[in-house]
N, C-alpha and C positions, 0 to 999 in steps of 0.2 A: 627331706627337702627343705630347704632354704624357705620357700616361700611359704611353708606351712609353719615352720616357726616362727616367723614372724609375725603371720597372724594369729598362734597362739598365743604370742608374748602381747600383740596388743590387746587383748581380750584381758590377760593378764594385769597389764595396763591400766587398762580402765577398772577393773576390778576394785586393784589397788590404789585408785586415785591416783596416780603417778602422771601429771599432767605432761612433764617433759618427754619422756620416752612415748606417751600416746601421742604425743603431736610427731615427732619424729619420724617411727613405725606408720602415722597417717602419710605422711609425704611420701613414704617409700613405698607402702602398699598401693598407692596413687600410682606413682610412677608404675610398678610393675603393672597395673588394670590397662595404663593407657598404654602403655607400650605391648601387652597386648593386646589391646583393640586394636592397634596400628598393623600391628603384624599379621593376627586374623589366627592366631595358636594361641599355643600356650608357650611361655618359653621357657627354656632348658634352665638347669640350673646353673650354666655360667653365664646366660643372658643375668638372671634376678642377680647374683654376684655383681657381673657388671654396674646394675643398676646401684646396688649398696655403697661399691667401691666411688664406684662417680658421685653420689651425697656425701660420700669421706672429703672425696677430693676439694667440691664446694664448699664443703666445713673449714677444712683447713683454710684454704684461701680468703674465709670470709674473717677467720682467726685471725691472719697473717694481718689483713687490712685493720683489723681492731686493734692486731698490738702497738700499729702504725700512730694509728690516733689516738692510742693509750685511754681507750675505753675499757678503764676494766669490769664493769658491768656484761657488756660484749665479751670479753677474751673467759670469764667463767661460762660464761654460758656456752661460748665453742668449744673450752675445753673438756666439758659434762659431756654435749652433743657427741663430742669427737668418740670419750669412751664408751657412748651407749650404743655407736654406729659401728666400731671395731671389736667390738663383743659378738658382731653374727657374722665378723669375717674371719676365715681360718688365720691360723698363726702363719704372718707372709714368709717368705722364703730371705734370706741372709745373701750376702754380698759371696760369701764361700760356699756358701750350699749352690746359689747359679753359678761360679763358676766351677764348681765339681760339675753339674749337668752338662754344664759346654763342654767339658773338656770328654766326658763321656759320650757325649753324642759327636765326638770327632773335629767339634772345633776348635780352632789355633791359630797360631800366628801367620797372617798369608789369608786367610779365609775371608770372601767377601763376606761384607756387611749386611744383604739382603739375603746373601744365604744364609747365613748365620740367625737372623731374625726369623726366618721362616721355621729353622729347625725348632730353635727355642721357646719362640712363645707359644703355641700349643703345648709345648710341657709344662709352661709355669703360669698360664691361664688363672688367675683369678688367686694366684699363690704367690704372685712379686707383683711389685709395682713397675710398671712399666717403663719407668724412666730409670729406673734403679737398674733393669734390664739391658736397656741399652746403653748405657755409661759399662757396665760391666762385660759388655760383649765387646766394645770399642776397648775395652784396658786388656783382651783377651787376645783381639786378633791385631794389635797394633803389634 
């Protein structure tokens, strides 16, 4: 499970003095406590995914804003965050790999857009990025 290595890795962490990654791993082990007190379970492991993938996401965007202002203090320190945060996610899935899946789960040219989305993203759950998902179901069924 996902959530257990990461709080092995923070333990880790702190072991090791590794001040970047314990802060990191604290943010995210936050987020997965409160979004389970919120929820009242425990959650699955494509909720804690979720939760990993969504601190990527805010990484990058917070990157993107620094390269803006050409903080390069800022842009190392996103770019460190970004690869200690893409190290507990799986290797994502490729523009070709989703569309082999589409094409195997029978979608095509002519196929609505919400059908198409319902088929696909339970298969590539927590395995593509979401926007990459739909950009390539629109270049499938156009």
């Amino acid at each position: 499970m996902l959530k257990e290595k990461l709080k092995s890795e923070f333990k880790s962490a702190m072991r090791n003095k590794e001040v970047l990654k314990k802060g990191i791993l604290t943010m995210i082990i936050s987020n997965i406590t409160t979004s389970e007190k919120d929820k009242g379970t425990e959650l699955t492991e494509i909720e804690v995914l979720a939760i990993v993938q969504r601190e990527l996401k805010q990484t990058k965007q917070a990157l993107e804003e620094a390269e803006k202002a050409e903080r390069q203090d800022n842009i190392d320190y996103g770019k460190e965050k970004i690869a200690i945060i893409e190290s507990y996610l799986p290797q994502m899935m490729t523009v070709d790999e989703i569309r082999a899946l589409l094409v195997e789960n029978g979608i095509g040219p002519g196929t609505n857009m919400g059908e198409a989305m319902k088929v696909i993203k339970p298969l590539v759950a927590g395995k593509a990025d979401n926007a990459l998902v739909s950009k390539t179901v629109k270049e499938v069924i156009a």
